[in-house]
C-alpha positions in Angstrom: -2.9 -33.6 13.3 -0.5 -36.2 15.2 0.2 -35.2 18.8 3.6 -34.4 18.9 3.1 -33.3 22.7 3.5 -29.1 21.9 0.6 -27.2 22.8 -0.2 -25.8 19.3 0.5 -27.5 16.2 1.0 -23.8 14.6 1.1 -20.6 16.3 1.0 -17.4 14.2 2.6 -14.2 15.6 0.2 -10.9 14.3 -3.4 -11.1 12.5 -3.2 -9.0 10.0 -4.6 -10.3 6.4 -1.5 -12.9 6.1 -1.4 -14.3 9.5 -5.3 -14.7 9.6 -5.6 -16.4 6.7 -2.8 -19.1 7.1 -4.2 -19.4 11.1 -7.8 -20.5 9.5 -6.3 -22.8 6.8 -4.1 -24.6 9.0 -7.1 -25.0 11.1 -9.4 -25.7 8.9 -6.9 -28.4 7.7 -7.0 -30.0 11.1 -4.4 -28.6 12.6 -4.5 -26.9 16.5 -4.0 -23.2 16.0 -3.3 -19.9 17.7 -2.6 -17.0 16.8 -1.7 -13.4 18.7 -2.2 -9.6 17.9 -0.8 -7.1 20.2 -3.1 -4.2 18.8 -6.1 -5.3 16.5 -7.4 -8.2 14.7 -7.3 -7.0 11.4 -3.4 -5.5 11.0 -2.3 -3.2 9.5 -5.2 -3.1 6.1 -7.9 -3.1 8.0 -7.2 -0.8 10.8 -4.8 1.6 9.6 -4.2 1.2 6.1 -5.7 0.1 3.2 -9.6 0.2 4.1 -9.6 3.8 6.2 -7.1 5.0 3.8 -9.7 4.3 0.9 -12.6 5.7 3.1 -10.5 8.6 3.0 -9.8 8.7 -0.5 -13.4 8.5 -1.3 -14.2 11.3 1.2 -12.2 13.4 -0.6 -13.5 12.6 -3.9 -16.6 13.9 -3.1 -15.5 17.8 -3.3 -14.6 17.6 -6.9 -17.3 15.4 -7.7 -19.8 18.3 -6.3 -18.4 20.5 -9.0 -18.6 18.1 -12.0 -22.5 17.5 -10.7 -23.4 21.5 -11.4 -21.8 20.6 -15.1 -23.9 17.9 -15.4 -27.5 19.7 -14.9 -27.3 18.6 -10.6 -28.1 21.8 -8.5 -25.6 21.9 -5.7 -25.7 24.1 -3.3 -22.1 26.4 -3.2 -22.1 26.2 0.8 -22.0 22.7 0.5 -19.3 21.3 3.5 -17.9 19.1 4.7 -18.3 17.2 8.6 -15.1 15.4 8.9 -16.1 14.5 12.6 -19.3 13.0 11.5 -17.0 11.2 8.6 -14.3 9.9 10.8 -17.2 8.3 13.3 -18.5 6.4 10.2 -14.9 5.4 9.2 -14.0 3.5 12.7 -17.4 2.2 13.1 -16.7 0.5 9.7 -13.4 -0.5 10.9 -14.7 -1.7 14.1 -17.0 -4.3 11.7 -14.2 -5.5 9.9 -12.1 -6.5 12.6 -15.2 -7.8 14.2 -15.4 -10.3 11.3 -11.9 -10.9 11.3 -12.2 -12.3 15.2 -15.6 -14.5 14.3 -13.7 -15.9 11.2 -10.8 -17.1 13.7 -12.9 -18.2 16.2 -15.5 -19.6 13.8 -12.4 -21.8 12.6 -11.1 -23.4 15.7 -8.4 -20.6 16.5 -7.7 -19.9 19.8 -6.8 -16.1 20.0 -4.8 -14.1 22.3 -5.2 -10.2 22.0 -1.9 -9.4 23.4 1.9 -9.3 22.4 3.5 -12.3 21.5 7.6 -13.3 21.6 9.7 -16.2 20.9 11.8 -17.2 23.5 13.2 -20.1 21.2 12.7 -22.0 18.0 9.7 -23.9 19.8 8.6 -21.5 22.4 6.1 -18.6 22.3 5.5 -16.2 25.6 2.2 -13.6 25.8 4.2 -10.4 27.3 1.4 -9.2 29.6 0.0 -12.3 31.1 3.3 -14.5 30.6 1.8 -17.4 29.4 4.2 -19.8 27.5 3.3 -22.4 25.2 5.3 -25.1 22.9 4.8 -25.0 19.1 5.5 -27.0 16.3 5.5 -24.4 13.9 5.4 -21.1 14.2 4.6 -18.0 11.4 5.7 -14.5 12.0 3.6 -12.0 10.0 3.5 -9.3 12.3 3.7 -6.8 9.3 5.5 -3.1 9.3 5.7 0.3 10.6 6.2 3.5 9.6 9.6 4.3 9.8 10.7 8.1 11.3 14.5 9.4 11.9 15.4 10.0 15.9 15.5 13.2 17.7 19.3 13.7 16.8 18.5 13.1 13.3 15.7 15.2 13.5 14.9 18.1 15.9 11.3 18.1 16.4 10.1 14.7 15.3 8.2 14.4 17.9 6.0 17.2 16.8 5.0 14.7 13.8 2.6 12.2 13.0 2.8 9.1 10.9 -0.2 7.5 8.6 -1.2 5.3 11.8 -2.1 8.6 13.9 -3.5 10.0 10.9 -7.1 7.9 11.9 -6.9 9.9 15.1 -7.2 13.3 13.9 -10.3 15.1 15.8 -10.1 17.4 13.5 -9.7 18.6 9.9 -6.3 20.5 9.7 -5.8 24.0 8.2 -1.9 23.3 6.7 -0.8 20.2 6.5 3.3 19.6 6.0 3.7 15.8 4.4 7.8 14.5 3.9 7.8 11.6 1.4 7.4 11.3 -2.0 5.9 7.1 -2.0 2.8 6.0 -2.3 1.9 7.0 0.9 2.7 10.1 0.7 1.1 10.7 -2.6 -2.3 9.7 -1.5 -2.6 11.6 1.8 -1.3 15.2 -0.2 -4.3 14.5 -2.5 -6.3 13.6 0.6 -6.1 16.3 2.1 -5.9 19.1 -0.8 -9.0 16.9 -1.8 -10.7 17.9 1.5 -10.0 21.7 1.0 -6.8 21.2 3.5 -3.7 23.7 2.4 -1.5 20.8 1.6 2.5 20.9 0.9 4.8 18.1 -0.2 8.2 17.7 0.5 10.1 15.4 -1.0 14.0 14.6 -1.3 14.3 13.7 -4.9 13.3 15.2 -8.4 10.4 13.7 -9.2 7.7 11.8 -6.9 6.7 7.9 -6.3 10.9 6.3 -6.9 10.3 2.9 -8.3 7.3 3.2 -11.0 7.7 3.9 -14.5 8.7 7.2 -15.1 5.5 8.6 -17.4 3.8 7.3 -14.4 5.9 9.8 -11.8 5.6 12.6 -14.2 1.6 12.2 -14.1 1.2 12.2 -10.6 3.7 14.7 -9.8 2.2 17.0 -12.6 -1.8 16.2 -11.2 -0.6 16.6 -7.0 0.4 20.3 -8.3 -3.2 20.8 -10.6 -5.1 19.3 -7.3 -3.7 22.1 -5.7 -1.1 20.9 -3.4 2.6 22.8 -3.1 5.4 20.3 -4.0 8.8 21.0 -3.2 11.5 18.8 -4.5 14.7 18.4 -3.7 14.6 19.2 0.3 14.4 17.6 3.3 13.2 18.7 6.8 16.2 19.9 9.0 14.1 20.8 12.2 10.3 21.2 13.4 10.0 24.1 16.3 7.1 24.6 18.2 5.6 28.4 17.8 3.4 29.5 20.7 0.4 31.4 19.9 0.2 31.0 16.6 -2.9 29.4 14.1 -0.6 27.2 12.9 1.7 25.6 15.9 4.8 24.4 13.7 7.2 25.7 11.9 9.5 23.0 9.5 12.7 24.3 8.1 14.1 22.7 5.2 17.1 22.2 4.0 16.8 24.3 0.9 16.2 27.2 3.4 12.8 27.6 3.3 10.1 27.5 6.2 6.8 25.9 6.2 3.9 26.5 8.8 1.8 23.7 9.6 -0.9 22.7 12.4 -0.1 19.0 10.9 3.0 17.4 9.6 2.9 13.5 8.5 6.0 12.0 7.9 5.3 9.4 5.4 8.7 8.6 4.6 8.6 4.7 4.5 8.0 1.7 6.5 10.0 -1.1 7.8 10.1 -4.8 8.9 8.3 -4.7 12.5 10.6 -7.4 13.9 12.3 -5.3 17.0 12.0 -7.3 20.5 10.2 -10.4 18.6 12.9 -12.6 19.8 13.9 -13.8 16.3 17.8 -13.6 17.6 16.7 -16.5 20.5 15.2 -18.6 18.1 17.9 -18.3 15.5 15.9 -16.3 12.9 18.3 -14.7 10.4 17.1 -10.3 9.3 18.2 -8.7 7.2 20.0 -5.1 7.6 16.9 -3.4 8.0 14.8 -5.9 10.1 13.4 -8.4 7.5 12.9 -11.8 8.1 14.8 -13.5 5.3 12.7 -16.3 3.8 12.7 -18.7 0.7 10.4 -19.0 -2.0 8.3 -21.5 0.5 8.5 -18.8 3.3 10.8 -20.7 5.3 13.2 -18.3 7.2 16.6 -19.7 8.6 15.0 -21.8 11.3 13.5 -25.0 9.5 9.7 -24.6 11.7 9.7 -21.1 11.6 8.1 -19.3 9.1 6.8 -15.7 7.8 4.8 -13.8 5.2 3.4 -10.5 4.5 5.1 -7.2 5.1 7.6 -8.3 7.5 9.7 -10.2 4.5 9.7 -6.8 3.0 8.8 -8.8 -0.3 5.9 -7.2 -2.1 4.3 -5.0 0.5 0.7 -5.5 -0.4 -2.6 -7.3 1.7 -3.4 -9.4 -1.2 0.3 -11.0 -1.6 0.0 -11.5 2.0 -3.1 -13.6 1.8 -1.8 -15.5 -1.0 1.6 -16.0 0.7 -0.4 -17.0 4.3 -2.7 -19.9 2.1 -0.2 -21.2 -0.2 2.1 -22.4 3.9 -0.5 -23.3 5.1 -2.1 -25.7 2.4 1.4 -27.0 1.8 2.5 -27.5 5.9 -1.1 -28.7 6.9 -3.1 -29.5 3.7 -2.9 -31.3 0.5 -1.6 -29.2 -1.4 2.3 -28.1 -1.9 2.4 -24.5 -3.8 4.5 -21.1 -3.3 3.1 -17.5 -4.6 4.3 -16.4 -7.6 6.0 -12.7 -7.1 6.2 -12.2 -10.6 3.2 -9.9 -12.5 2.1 -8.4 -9.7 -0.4 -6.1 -10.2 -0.9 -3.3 -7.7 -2.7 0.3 -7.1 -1.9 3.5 -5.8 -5.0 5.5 -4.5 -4.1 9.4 -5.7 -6.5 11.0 -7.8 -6.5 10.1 -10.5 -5.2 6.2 -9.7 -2.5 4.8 -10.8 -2.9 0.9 -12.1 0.5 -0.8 -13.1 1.4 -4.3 -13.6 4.7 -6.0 -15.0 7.9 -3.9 -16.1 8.6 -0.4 -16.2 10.0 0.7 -19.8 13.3 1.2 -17.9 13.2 -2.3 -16.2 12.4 -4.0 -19.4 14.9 -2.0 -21.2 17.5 -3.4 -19.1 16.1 -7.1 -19.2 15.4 -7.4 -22.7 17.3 -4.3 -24.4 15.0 -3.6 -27.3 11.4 -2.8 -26.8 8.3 -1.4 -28.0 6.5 1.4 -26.3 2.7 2.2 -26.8 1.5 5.1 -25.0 -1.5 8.1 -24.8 -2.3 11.0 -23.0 -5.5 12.3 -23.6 -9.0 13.9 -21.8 -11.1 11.6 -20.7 -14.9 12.0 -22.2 -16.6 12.8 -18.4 -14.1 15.9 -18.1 -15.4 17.6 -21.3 -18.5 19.5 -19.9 -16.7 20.6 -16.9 -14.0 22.0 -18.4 -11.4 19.6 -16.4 -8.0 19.6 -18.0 -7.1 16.3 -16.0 -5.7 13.8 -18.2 -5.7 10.0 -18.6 -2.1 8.3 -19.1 -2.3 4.2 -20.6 0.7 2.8 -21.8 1.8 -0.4 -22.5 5.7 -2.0 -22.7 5.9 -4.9 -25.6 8.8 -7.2 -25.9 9.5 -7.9 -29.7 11.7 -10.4 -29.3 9.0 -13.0 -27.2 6.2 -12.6 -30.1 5.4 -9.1 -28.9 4.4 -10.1 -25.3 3.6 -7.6 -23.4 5.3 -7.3 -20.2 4.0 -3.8 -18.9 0.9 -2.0 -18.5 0.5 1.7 -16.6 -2.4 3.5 -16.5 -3.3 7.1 -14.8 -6.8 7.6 -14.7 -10.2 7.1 -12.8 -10.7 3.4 -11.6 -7.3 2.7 -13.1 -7.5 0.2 -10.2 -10.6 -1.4 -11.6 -8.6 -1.8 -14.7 -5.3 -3.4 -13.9 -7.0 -5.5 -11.9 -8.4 -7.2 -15.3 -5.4 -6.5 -17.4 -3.1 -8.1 -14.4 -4.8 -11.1 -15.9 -3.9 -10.8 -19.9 -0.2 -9.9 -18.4 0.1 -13.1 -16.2 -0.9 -15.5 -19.1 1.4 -14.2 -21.2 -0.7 -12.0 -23.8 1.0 -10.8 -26.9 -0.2 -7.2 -28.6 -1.7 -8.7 -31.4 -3.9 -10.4 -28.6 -4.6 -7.1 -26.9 -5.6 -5.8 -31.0 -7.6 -8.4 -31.3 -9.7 -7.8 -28.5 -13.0 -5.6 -29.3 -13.4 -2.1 -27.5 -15.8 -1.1 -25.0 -17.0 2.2 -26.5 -17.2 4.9 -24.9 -14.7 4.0 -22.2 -11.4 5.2 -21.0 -10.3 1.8 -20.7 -10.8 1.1 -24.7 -7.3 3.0 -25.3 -5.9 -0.3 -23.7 -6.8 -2.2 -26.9 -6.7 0.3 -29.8 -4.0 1.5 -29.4 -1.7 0.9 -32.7 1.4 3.4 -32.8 4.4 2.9 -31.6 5.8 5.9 -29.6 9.4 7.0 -30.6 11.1 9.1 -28.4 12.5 12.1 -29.4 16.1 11.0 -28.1 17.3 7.4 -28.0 17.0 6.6 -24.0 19.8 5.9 -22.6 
């Protein structure tokens, strides 16, 4: 890169998946990088999200698939348990290898890393809070990700009695009762967690029906499996205070607004996350947030300062690692390399980790309502084959959203099953090129899978009732 006299030619505020990436591009492009994490390389997936999270999931897993083995011939024995010590010990030392890798990829690239806070004092000016250090940039990238979000003491009595999903990979031990406010993703996933790991699990969530946002046969599946995995959902509340009970098995007691009382030794507040931008210095360099903390940004990831810009979780875009990455590459191939591109946000497939998964891609049926007025609507509910000998009344949900008018495209896919993940993952693909239904019918089944219902399936559903 041309010597413009700064120090770095790029220095990227927080190494999460998005900043890492765009740091090693740019350097790999020639450019002289930095880049600075105030907690771990790694951010927020790798440490306390995505990967642990899924370690989690899997752990939990494990109880239910116990009792499908004895179906299936496997003597198991009935005081089988469960060591979540010895569990969480294997879950950090995996961490611990990730972010290991992360730091050898930066350094392997050229990147000169600082493991401590970093702030902008102005448009070309980055300080290290706890050794004050202060270099000149050409460009700068914020990607310093999110945070759980929780309300204040005045809003709620008690909060301090909570946890949030980063603490949650500090538990020492398993609880007995755990309390969880949210109805998200987030949310969603820990209550089956937890009920998953023979934890008395309740949910608490504000609105009717859980996971606001998805397409709504997809909110009535989960919320209808959370209550068959066991856990206690109440709807319409919200916590009003959390006291402290001395001497009792379970320390906390939440009231709720509905009147009700809930004893807990855990309560998680997985209520949603927000923009972490607070003391960054994004008012000194000119940076323009939005209401609730997000850097605003083009479709280039520019924000409001022409050599400032940000990607990931802190644009409060698409919240996911993989749009991060892509969003990281595509500035720095186009500021430093050859090649000029932007990340497409539309057809973005994505995942949520309750049990069963939940796979969706492209519109909701409300959504494409809206956008296109008439559509078609393809959709089953059935047992999966694996359930029949063990007498599991868990069922699979696939449904698919066709718009007639654009040579029956389809624009939607939702699916509520095992390794629904797996399965978006390659249906994410038909959706983004544009596949029509006929191409979906013209595609041969895999028999016997759960996943062939994507492809036979030849009925339209008609509701009952016109939607409105």
């Amino acid at each position: 890169m041309a010597d413009l006299g700064y120090d770095y030619d790029l220095f990227v505020i927080g190494a999460g998946s998005g900043g890492v990436r765009a740091a090693r591009i740019a350097a790999q492009a020639g450019a002289k990088v930095a880049i600075a994490e105030e907690y771990r390389v790694g951010g927020t997936c790798v440490i306390r999200g995505c990967v642990p999270k899924k370690f989690m999931v899997y752990a939990s897993d494990y109880g239910r698939k116990l009792d499908e083995a004895r179906a299936y011939g496997w003597d198991v024995p009935e005081d089988a348990s469960f060591d979540f010590p010895k569990f969480m010990s294997n879950l950090h030392a995996e961490v611990d290898r990730l972010s290991g890798i992360y730091l050898r990829n930066l350094s392997n690239a050229g990147v000169d890393v600082h493991e401590e806070r970093a702030e902008l004092v102005d448009a070309n000016t980055v300080v290290l809070k706890e050794t004050g250090k202060t270099f000149s940039v050409n460009k700068v990238l914020i990607a310093t990700g999110g945070e759980p979000w929780r309300p204040s003491a005045e809003e709620l009595p008690g909060v301090e009695h909570t946890i949030t999903s980063n603490e949650v990979f500090k538990l020492e031990a398993l609880p007995k009762h755990i309390v969880i406010a949210g109805g998200g993703y987030i949310a969603c996933e820990f209550a089956h967690i937890f009920a998953g790991l023979g934890v008395e699990t309740c949910l608490v969530y504000r609105g009717d029906t859980v996971l606001n946002g998805f397409d709504w046969d997809v909110r009535t599946a989960v919320h209808e499996g959370l209550k068959e995995a066991g856990v206690r959902v109440v709807t319409q509340a919200t916590f009003e205070r959390i006291d402290e009970v001395e001497g009792e098995t379970c320390p906390y007691e939440v009231k709720l607004s509905n009147g009700s009382t809930l004893n807990a030794d855990v309560v998680l507040m997985a209520v949603g996350r927000r923009p972490l931008t607070d003391g960054l210095g994004c008012d000194k360099a000119g940076v323009k947030l939005t209401g609730n903390g997000a850097v605003i940004v083009d479709d280039a990831s520019r924000t409001s300062v022409p050599n400032i810009f940000a990607v990931g979780d802190v644009t409060d875009r698409i919240a996911l690692t993989p749009v991060a990455i892509r969003e990281g590459h595509a500035f720095a191939d186009s500021i430093f390399g050859e090649r000029d591109w932007s990340f497409d946000h539309d057809d973005v497939a994505s995942a949520v980790f309750t049990q069963p998964e939940v796979g969706t891609v492209g519109l909701t049926e409300a959504q494409a309502r809206k956008k296109f007025g008439q559509v078609d609507i393809y959709k089953t509910r059935f047992r999966p084959m694996k359930n029949m000998l063990h007498g599991n009344s868990e069922r699979v949900l696939i449904k698919l959203v066709v718009n007639p008018a654009d040579d029956d495209r389809v624009v939607g896919v939702h699916i509520v099953s095992p390794d629904a993940g797996e399965m978006i993952q390659m249906v994410g693909i038909a959706v983004k090129m544009g596949a029509t239904k006929a191409q979906f019918d013209a595609t041969c089944a895999v028999h016997p899978t759960i996943a062939e219902e994507i492809v036979t399936l030849r009925q339209k559903w008609v509701p009952e009732t016109e939607p409105a």
